[in-house]
C-alpha positions as CSV (number, residue, x, y, z in Angstrom):
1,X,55.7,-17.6,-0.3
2,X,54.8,-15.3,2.7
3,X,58.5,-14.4,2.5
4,X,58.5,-13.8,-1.2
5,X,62.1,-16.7,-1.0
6,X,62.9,-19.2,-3.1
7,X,61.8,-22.3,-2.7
8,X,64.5,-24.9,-2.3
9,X,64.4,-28.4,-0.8
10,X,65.7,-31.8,-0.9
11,X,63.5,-35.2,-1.0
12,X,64.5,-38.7,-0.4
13,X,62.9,-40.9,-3.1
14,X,63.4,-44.7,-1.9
15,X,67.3,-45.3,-2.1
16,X,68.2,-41.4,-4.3
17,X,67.1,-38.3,-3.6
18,X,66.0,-35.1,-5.6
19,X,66.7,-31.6,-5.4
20,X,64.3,-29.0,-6.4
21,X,64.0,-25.2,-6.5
22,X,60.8,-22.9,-7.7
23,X,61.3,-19.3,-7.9
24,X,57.7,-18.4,-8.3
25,X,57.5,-18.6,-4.4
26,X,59.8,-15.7,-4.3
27,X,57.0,-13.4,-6.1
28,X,56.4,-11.6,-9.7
29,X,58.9,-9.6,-9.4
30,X,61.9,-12.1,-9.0
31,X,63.6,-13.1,-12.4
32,X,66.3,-15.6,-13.1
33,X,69.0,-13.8,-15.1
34,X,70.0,-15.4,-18.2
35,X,73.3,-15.4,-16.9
36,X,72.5,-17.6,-13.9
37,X,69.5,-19.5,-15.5
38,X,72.5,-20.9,-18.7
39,X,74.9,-21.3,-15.4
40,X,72.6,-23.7,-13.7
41,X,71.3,-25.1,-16.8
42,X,75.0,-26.1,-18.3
43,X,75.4,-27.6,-14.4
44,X,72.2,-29.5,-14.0
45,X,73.3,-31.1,-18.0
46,X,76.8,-31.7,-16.8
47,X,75.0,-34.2,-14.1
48,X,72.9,-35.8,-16.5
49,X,75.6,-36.3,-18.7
50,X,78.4,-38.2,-15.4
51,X,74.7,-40.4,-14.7
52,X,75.0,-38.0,-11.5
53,X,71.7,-37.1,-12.0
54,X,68.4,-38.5,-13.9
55,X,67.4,-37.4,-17.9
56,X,64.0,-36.1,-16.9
57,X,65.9,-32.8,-14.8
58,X,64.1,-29.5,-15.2
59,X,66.7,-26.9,-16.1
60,X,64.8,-24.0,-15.6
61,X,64.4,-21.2,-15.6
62,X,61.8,-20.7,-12.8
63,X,61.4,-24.6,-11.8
64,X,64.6,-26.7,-10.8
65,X,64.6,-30.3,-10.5
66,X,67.2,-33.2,-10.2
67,X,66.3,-36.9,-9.7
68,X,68.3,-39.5,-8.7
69,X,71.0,-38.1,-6.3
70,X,72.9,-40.9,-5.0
71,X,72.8,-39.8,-1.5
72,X,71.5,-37.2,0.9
73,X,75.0,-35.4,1.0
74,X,75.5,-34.5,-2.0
75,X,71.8,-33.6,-2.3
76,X,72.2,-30.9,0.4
77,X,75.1,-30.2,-1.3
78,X,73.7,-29.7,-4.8
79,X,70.5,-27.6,-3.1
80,X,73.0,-25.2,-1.4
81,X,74.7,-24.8,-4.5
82,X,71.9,-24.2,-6.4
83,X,70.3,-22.3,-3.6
84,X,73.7,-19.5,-4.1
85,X,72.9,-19.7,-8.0
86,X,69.7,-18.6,-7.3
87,X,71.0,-15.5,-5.2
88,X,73.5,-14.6,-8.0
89,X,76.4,-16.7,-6.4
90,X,77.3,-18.7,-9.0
91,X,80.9,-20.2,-7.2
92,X,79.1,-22.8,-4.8
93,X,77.9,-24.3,-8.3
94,X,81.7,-24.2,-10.2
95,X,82.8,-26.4,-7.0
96,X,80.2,-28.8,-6.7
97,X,79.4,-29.1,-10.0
98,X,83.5,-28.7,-12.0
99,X,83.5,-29.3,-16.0
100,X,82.4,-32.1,-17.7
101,X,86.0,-33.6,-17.6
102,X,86.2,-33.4,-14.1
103,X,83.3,-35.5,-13.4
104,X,84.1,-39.1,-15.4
Protein backbone atom coordinates (compact mmCIF):
# COMPACT_ATOMS: atom_id res chain seq x y z
CA UNK A 1 0.00 0.00 0.00
CA UNK A 2 2.99 2.31 0.74
CA UNK A 3 3.75 1.78 -2.88
CA UNK A 4 0.17 2.44 -4.06
CA UNK A 5 0.84 -1.61 -6.21
CA UNK A 6 -1.36 -4.12 -6.57
CA UNK A 7 -1.55 -6.58 -4.41
CA UNK A 8 -0.92 -10.05 -5.83
CA UNK A 9 0.08 -13.26 -4.16
CA UNK A 10 -0.18 -16.93 -4.11
CA UNK A 11 -1.22 -19.25 -0.92
CA UNK A 12 -0.84 -22.92 -0.44
CA UNK A 13 -4.08 -24.20 1.12
CA UNK A 14 -3.28 -27.94 2.32
CA UNK A 15 -2.67 -29.92 -1.05
CA UNK A 16 -4.14 -26.60 -3.80
CA UNK A 17 -3.25 -23.38 -3.68
CA UNK A 18 -5.11 -19.95 -4.38
CA UNK A 19 -4.27 -16.95 -6.23
CA UNK A 20 -5.48 -13.63 -5.26
CA UNK A 21 -5.13 -9.94 -6.39
CA UNK A 22 -6.70 -6.59 -4.60
CA UNK A 23 -6.33 -3.50 -6.38
CA UNK A 24 -7.39 -1.21 -3.49
CA UNK A 25 -3.74 -1.51 -2.30
CA UNK A 26 -2.72 0.32 -5.32
CA UNK A 27 -4.85 3.56 -4.07
CA UNK A 28 -8.15 5.56 -5.12
CA UNK A 29 -7.04 6.45 -8.00
CA UNK A 30 -6.36 3.08 -9.70
CA UNK A 31 -9.43 1.57 -11.76
CA UNK A 32 -9.75 -1.77 -13.50
CA UNK A 33 -10.86 -1.02 -17.08
CA UNK A 34 -13.85 -2.69 -18.20
CA UNK A 35 -11.84 -4.04 -20.78
CA UNK A 36 -9.46 -5.82 -18.53
CA UNK A 37 -11.93 -6.47 -15.56
CA UNK A 38 -14.50 -8.70 -18.58
CA UNK A 39 -10.78 -10.14 -19.73
CA UNK A 40 -9.94 -11.60 -16.41
CA UNK A 41 -13.45 -12.23 -15.55
CA UNK A 42 -14.15 -14.48 -18.90
CA UNK A 43 -10.51 -16.22 -17.76
CA UNK A 44 -11.10 -16.73 -14.11
CA UNK A 45 -14.93 -18.53 -15.57
CA UNK A 46 -13.06 -20.42 -18.21
CA UNK A 47 -11.15 -22.14 -14.93
CA UNK A 48 -14.14 -22.76 -13.10
CA UNK A 49 -15.70 -24.18 -15.97
CA UNK A 50 -12.21 -27.07 -16.92
CA UNK A 51 -12.56 -27.72 -12.62
CA UNK A 52 -9.13 -25.74 -13.00
CA UNK A 53 -10.24 -23.72 -10.40
CA UNK A 54 -12.97 -23.66 -7.45
CA UNK A 55 -16.92 -22.17 -7.91
CA UNK A 56 -16.53 -19.74 -5.11
CA UNK A 57 -13.74 -17.44 -7.42
CA UNK A 58 -14.03 -13.69 -7.11
CA UNK A 59 -14.01 -12.25 -10.55
CA UNK A 60 -13.57 -8.82 -9.75
CA UNK A 61 -13.34 -6.06 -10.40
CA UNK A 62 -11.12 -4.71 -7.55
CA UNK A 63 -10.77 -8.24 -5.59
CA UNK A 64 -9.37 -11.46 -7.46
CA UNK A 65 -9.49 -14.78 -6.08
CA UNK A 66 -9.00 -18.41 -7.34
CA UNK A 67 -9.22 -21.58 -5.02
CA UNK A 68 -8.08 -24.78 -5.69
CA UNK A 69 -4.97 -24.52 -8.02
CA UNK A 70 -3.67 -27.87 -8.43
CA UNK A 71 -0.13 -27.00 -7.82
CA UNK A 72 2.19 -24.17 -6.94
CA UNK A 73 3.33 -23.84 -10.74
CA UNK A 74 0.57 -23.08 -12.22
CA UNK A 75 -0.40 -20.81 -9.26
CA UNK A 76 2.62 -18.59 -9.93
CA UNK A 77 1.71 -18.93 -13.26
CA UNK A 78 -1.92 -17.81 -13.03
CA UNK A 79 -0.69 -14.78 -10.46
CA UNK A 80 1.83 -13.47 -13.10
CA UNK A 81 -0.72 -13.64 -15.57
CA UNK A 82 -3.18 -12.00 -13.75
CA UNK A 83 -0.53 -9.70 -12.28
CA UNK A 84 0.10 -8.42 -16.47
CA UNK A 85 -3.91 -8.12 -16.67
CA UNK A 86 -3.76 -5.97 -13.98
CA UNK A 87 -1.03 -3.69 -15.74
CA UNK A 88 -3.14 -3.68 -19.06
CA UNK A 89 -1.16 -6.75 -20.48
CA UNK A 90 -3.79 -8.87 -21.22
CA UNK A 91 -1.38 -11.65 -23.50
CA UNK A 92 0.20 -13.48 -20.35
CA UNK A 93 -3.63 -14.33 -19.61
CA UNK A 94 -4.60 -15.58 -23.51
CA UNK A 95 -1.55 -18.15 -22.95
CA UNK A 96 -2.17 -19.38 -19.70
CA UNK A 97 -5.58 -19.26 -19.67
CA UNK A 98 -6.52 -20.29 -24.04
CA UNK A 99 -10.46 -20.72 -24.82
CA UNK A 100 -12.75 -22.87 -23.33
CA UNK A 101 -12.00 -25.64 -26.01
CA UNK A 102 -8.55 -25.60 -25.29
CA UNK A 103 -8.76 -26.53 -21.79
CA UNK A 104 -10.98 -30.02 -21.74
Amino acid sequence: MAHNAVFVAIEAEGQHWTVKADTLTAGSGRRVTDAVNDAIRSAILRLVDAREVDFGAYTGPVYFMMHGVRDEERARELAAALHAALHEDLEPVSRAVPPASSLR
